[in-house]
FIGUVO-192102 format. One line per field, with one value per residue: residue number from 1; x, y, z of N, C-alpha, C, O, CB in turn. Coordinates in Angstrom, 3 decimals, padded with zeros to 6 digits. Glycine has a CB too. Layout:
residues N
resi <- [NUM | ...]
n.px <- [X | ...]
n.py <- [Y | ...]
n.pz <- [Z | ...]
ca.px <- [X | ...]
ca.py <- [Y | ...]
ca.pz <- [Z | ...]
c.px <- [X | ...]
c.py <- [Y | ...]
c.pz <- [Z | ...]
o.px <- [X | ...]
o.py <- [Y | ...]
o.pz <- [Z | ...]
cb.px <- [X | ...]
cb.py <- [Y | ...]
cb.pz <- [Z | ...]
END
This chain:
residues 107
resi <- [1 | 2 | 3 | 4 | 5 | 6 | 7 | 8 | 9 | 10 | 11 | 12 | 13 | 14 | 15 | 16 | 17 | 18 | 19 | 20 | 21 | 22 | 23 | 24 | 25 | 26 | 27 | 28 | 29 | 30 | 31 | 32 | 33 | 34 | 35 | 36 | 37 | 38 | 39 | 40 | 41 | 42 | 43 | 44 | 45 | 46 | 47 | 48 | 49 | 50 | 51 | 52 | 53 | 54 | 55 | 56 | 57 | 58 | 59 | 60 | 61 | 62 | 63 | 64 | 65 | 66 | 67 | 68 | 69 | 70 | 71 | 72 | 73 | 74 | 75 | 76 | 77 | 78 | 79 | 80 | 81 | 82 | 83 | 84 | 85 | 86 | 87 | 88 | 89 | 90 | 91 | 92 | 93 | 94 | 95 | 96 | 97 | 98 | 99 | 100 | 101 | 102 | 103 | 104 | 105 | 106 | 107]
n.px <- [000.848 | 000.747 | 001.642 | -000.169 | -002.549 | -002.897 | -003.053 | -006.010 | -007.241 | -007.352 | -008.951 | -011.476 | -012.315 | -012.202 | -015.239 | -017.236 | -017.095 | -018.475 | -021.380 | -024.777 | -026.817 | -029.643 | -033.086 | -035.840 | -039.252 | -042.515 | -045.340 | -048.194 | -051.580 | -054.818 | -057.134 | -060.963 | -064.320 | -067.672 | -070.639 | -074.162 | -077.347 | -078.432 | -077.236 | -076.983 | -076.199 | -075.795 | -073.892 | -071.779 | -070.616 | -070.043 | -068.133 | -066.276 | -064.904 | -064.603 | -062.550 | -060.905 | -059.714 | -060.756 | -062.517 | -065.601 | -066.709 | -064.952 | -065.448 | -067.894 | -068.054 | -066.343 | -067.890 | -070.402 | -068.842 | -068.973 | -071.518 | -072.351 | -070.530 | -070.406 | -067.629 | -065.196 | -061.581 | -060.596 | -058.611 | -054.732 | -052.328 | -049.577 | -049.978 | -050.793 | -051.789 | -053.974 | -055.311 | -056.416 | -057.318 | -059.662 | -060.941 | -062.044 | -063.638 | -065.529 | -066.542 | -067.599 | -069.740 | -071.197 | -071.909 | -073.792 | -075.709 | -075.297 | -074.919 | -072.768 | -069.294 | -066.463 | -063.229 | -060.131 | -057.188 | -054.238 | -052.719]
n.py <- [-001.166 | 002.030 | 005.138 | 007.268 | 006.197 | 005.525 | 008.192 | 008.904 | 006.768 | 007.386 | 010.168 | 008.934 | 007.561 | 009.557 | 011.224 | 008.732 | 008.941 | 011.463 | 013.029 | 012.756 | 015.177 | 015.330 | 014.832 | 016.554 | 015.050 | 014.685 | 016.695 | 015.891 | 015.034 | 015.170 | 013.499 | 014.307 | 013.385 | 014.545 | 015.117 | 014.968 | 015.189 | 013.347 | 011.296 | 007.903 | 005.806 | 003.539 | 003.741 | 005.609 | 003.588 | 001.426 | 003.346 | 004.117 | 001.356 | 000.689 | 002.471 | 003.588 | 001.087 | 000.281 | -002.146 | -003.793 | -003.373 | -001.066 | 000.695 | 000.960 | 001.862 | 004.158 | 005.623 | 006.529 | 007.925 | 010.350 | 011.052 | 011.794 | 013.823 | 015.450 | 015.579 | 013.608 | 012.251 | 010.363 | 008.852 | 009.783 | 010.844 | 011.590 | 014.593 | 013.953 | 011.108 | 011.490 | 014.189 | 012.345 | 010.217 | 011.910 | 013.157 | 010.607 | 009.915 | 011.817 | 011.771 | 008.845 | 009.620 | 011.613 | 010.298 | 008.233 | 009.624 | 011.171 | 013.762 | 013.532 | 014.864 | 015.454 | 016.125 | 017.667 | 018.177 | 020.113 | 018.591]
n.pz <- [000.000 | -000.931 | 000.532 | -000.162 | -000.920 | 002.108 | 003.348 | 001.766 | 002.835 | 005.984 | 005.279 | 004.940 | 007.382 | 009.057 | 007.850 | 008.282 | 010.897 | 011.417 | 012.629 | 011.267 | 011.077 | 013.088 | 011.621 | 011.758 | 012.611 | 010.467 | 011.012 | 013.062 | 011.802 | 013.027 | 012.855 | 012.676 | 013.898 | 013.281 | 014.560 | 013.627 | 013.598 | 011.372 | 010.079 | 010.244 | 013.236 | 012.729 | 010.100 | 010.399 | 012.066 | 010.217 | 008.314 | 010.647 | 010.936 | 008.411 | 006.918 | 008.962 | 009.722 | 012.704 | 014.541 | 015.449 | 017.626 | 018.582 | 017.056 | 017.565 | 020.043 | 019.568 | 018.089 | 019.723 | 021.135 | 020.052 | 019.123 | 021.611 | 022.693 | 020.456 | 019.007 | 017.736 | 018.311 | 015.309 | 014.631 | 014.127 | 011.833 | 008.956 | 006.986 | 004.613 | 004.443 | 007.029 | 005.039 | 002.409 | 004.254 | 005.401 | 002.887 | 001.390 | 003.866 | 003.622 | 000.719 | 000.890 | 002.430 | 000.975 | -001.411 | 000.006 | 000.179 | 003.232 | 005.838 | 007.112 | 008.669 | 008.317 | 009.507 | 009.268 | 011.889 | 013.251 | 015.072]
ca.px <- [000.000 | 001.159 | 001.327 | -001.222 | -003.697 | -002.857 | -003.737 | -006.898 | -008.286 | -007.218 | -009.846 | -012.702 | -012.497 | -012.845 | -015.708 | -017.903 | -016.883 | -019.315 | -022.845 | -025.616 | -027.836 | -031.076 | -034.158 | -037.472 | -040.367 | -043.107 | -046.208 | -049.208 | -052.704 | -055.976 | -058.662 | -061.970 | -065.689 | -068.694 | -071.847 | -074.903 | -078.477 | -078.969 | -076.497 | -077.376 | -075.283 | -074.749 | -073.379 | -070.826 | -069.507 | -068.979 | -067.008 | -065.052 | -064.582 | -063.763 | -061.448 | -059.662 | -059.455 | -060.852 | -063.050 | -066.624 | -066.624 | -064.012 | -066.141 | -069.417 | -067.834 | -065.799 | -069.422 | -070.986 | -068.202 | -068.630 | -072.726 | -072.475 | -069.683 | -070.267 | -066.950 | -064.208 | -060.713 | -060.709 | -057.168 | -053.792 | -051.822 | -049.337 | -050.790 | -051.124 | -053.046 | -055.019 | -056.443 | -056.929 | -058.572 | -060.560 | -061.761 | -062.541 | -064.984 | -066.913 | -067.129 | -068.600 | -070.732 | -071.520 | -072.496 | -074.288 | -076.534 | -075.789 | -074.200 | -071.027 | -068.419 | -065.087 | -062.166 | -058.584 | -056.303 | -052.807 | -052.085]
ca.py <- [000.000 | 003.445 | 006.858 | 008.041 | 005.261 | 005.359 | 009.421 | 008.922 | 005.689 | 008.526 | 010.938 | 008.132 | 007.565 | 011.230 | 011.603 | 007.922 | 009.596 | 012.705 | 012.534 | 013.182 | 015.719 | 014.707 | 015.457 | 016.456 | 014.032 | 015.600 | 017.254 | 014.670 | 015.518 | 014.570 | 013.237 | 014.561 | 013.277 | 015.027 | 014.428 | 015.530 | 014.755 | 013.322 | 010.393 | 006.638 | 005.459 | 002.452 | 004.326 | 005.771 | 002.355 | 001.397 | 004.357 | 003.828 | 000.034 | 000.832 | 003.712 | 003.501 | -000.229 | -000.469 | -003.352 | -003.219 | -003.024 | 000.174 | 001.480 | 001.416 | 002.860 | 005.554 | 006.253 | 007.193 | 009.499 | 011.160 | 010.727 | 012.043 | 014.796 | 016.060 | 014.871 | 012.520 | 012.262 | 009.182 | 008.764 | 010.812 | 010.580 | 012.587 | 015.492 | 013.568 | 010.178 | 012.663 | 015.058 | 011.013 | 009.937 | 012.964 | 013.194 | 008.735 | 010.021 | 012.812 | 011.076 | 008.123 | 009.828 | 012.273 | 008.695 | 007.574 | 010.593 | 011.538 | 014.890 | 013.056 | 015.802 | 014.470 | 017.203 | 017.241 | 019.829 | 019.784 | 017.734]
ca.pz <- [000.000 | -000.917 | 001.192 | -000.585 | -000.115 | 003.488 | 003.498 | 001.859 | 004.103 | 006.853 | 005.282 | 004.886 | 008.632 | 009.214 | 007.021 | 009.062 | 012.889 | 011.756 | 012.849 | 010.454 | 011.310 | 012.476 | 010.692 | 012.088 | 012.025 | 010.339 | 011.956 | 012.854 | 011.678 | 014.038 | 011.979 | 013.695 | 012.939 | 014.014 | 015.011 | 013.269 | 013.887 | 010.609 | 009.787 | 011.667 | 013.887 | 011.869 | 009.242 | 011.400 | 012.888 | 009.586 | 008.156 | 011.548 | 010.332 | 006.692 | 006.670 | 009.945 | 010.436 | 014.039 | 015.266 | 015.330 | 019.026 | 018.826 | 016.168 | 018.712 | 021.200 | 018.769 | 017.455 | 020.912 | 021.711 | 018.515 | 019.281 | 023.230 | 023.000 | 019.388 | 017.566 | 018.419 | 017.517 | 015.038 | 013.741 | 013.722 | 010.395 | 008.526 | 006.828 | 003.457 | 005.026 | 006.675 | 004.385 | 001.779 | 004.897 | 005.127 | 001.411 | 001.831 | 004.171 | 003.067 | -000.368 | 000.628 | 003.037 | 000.160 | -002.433 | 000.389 | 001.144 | 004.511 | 005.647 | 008.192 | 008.420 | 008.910 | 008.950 | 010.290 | 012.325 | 013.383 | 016.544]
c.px <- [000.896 | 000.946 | -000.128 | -002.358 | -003.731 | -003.874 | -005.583 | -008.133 | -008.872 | -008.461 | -011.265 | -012.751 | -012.896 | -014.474 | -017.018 | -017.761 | -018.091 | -020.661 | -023.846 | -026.548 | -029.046 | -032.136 | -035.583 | -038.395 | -041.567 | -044.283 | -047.170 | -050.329 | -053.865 | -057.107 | -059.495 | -063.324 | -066.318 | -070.061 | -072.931 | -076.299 | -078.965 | -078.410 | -077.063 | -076.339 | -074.517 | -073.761 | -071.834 | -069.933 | -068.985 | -068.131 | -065.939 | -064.560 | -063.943 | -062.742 | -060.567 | -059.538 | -059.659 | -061.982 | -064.659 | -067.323 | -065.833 | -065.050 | -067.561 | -068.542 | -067.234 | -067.053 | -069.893 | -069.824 | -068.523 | -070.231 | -072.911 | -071.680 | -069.435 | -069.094 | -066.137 | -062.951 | -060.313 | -059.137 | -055.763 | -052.694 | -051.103 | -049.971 | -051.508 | -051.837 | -053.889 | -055.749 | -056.856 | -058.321 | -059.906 | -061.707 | -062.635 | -063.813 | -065.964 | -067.681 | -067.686 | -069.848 | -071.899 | -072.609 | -073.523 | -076.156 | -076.669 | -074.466 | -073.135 | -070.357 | -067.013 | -064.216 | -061.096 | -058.061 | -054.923 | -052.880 | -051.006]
c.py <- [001.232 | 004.380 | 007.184 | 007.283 | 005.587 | 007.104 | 009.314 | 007.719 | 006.608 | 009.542 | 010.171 | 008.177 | 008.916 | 011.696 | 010.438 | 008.480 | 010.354 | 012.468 | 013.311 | 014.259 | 015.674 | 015.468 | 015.407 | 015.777 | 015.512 | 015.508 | 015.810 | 015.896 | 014.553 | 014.748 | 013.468 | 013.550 | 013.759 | 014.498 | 015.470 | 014.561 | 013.694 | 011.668 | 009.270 | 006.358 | 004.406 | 002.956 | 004.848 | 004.886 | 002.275 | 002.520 | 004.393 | 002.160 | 000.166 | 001.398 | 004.165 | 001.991 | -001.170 | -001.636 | -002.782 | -002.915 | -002.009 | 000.890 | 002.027 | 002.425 | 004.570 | 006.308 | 007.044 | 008.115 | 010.366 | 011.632 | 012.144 | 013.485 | 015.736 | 015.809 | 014.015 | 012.333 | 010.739 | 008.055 | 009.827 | 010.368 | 011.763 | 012.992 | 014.448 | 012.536 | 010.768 | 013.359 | 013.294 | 010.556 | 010.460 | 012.626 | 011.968 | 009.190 | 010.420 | 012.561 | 010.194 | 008.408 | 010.735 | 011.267 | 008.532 | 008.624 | 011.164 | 012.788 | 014.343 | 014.382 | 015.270 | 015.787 | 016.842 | 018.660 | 018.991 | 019.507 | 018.737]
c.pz <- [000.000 | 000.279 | 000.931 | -000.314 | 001.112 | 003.775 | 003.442 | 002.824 | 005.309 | 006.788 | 004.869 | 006.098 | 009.125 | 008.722 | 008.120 | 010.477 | 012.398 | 012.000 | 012.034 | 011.760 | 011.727 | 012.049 | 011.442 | 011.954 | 012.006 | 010.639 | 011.412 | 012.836 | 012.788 | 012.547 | 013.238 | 012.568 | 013.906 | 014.008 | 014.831 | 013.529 | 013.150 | 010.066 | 011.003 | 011.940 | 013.556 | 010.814 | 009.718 | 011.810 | 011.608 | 008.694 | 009.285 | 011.061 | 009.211 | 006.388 | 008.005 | 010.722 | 011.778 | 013.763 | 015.346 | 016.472 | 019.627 | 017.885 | 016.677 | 019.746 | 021.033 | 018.624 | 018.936 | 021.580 | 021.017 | 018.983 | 020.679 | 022.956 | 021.715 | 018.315 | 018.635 | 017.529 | 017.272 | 014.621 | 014.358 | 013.138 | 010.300 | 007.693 | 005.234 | 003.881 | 005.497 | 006.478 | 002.886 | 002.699 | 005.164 | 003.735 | 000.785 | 002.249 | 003.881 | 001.755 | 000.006 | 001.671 | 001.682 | -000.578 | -001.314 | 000.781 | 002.526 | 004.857 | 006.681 | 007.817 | 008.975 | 008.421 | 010.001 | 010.635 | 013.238 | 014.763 | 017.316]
o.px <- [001.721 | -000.074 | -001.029 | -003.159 | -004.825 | -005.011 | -006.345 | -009.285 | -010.044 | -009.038 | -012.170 | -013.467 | -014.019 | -014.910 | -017.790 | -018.756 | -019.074 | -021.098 | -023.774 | -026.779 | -029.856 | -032.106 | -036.258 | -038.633 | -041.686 | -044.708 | -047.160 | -050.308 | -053.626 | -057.550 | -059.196 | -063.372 | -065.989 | -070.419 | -072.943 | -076.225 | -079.783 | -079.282 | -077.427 | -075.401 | -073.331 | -072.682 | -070.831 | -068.732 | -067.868 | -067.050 | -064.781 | -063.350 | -062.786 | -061.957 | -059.671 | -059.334 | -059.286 | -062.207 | -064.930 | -068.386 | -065.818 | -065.412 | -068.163 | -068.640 | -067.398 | -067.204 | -069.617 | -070.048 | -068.298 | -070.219 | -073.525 | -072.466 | -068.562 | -069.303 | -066.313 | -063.042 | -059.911 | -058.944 | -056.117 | -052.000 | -051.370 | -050.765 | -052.719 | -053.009 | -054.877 | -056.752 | -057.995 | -059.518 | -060.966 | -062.809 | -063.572 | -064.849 | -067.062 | -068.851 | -068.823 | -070.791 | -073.098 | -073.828 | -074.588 | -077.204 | -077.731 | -073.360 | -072.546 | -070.731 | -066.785 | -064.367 | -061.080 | -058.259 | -054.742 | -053.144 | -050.445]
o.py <- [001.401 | 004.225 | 007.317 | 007.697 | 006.074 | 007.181 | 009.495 | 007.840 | 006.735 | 009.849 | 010.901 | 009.148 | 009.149 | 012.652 | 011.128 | 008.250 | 009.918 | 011.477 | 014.538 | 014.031 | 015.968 | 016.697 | 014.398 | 015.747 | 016.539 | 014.353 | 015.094 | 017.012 | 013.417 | 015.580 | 013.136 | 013.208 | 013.664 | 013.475 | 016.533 | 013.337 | 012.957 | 010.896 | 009.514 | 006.524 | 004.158 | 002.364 | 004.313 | 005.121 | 002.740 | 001.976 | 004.669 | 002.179 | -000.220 | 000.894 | 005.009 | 001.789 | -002.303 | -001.922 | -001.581 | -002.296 | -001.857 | 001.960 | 003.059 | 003.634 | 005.595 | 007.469 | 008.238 | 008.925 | 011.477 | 012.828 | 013.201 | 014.428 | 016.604 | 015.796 | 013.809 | 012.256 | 009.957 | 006.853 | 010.700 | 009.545 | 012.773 | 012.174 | 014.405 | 012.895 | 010.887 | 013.546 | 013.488 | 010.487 | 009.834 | 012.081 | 012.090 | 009.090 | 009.868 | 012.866 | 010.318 | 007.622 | 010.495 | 011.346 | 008.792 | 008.334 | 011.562 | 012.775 | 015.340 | 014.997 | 014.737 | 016.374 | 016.150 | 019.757 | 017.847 | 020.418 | 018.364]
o.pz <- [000.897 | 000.950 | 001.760 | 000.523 | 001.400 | 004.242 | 004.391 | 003.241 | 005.663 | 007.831 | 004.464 | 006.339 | 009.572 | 009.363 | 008.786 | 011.165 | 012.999 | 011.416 | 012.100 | 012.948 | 010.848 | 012.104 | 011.644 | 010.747 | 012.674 | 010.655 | 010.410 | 013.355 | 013.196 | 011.755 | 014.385 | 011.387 | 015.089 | 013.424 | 015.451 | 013.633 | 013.699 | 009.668 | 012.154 | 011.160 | 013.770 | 010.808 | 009.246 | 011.950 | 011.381 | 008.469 | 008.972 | 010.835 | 009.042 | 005.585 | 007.964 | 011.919 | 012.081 | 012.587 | 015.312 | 016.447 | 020.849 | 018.376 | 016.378 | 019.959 | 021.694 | 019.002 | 019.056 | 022.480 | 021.495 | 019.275 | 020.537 | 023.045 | 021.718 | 017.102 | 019.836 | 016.304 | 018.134 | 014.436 | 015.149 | 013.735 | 010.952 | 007.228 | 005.016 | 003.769 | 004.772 | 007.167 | 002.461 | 002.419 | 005.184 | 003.675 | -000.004 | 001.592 | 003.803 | 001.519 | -000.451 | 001.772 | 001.544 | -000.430 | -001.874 | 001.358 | 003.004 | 004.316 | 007.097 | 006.819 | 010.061 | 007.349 | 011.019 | 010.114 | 013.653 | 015.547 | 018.346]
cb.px <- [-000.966 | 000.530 | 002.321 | -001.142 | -003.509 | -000.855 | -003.095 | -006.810 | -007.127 | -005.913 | -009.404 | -012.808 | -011.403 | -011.809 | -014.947 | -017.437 | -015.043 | -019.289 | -023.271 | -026.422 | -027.899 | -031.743 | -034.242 | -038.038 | -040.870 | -042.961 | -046.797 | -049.339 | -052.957 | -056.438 | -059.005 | -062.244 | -066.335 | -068.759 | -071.746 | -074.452 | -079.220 | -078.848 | -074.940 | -078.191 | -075.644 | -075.611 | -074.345 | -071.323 | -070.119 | -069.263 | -067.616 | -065.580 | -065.654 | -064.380 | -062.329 | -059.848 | -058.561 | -061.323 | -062.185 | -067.229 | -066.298 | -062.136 | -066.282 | -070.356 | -066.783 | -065.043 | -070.873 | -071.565 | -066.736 | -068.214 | -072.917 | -071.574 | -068.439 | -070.285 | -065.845 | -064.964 | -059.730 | -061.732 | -057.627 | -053.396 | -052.930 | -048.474 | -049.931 | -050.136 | -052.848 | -055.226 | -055.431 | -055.586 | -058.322 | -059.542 | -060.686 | -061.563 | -065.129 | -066.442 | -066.450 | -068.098 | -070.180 | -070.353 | -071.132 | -073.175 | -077.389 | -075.925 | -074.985 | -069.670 | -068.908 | -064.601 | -062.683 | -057.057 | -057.638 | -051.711 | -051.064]
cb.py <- [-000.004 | 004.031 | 008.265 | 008.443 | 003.749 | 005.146 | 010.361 | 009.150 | 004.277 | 009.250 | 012.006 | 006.784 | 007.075 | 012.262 | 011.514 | 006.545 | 010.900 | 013.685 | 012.656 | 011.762 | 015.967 | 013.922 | 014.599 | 017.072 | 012.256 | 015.979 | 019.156 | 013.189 | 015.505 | 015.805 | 011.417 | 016.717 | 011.831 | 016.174 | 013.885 | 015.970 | 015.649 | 014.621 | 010.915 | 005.147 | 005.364 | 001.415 | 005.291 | 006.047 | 000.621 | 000.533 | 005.751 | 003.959 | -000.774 | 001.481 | 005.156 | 004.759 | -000.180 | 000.632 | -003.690 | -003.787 | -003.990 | 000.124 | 000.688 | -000.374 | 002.077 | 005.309 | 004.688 | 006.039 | 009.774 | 010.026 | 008.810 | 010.675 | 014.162 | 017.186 | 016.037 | 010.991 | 013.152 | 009.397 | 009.387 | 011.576 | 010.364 | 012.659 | 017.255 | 013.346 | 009.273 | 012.923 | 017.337 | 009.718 | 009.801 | 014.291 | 013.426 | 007.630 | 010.268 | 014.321 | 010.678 | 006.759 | 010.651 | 012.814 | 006.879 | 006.935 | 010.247 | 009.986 | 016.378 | 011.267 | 017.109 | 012.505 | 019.008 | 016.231 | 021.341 | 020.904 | 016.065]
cb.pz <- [001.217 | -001.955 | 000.309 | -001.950 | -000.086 | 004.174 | 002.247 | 000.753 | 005.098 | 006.478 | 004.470 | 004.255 | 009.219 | 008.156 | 005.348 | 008.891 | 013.731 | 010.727 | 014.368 | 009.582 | 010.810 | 013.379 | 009.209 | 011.754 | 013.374 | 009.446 | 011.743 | 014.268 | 010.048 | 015.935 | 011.133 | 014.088 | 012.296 | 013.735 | 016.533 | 012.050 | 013.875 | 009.943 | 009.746 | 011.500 | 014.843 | 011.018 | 008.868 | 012.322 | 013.722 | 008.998 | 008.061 | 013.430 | 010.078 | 005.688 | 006.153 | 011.170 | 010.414 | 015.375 | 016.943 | 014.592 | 019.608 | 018.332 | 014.959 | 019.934 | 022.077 | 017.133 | 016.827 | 021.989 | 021.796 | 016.538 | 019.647 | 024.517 | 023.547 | 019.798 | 016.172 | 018.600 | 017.973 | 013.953 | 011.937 | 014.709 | 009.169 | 008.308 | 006.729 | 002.532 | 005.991 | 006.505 | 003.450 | 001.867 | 005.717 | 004.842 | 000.306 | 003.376 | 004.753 | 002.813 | -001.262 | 000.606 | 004.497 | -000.511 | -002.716 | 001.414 | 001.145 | 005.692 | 005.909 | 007.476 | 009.017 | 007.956 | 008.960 | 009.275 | 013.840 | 012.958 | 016.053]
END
């Protein structure tokens, strides 16, 4: 092995010691749903079943918070899952005829 090899091995080691920077994790969104007079309660469980994966025994009980206290926080996603999850809902509440309001805000 050369000098010169030896130098540059020298400035690879230099270069693995440094510590990256770390990087911010980015902001969480709160999915909300509210609670309107007008929508059934079945309807509700399943949109909590379909589009946030709980249980249909998390989805009753999600529902009556939502029911009892006016909304309930259903989810929290980054901003892009979300405002998807968001737009999931209100469309198929939209298709379905019933006014659900589902919106998100920054955690």
């Amino acid at each position: 092995m050369s000098d010169d090899d030896a130098g540059q091995n020298d400035g690879d080691a230099d270069l693995l010691l440094k510590t990256k920077p770390k990087t911010q994790k980015p902001p969480l969104y709160k999915v909300l749903l509210l609670n309107d007079d007008y929508t059934p309660m079945e309807f509700v469980v399943h949109v909590l079943e379909r589009f946030f994966g709980l249980s249909h025994a998390q989805s009753f009980e999600l529902m009556l918070v939502v029911h009892k206290k006016g909304l309930a926080v259903v989810g929290v996603f980054s901003h892009e899952v979300a405002e998807t999850k968001v737009a999931q809902v209100m469309d198929f509440a939209r298709r379905h005829q019933h006014p659900l309001q589902c919106t998100m805000e920054k955690e």
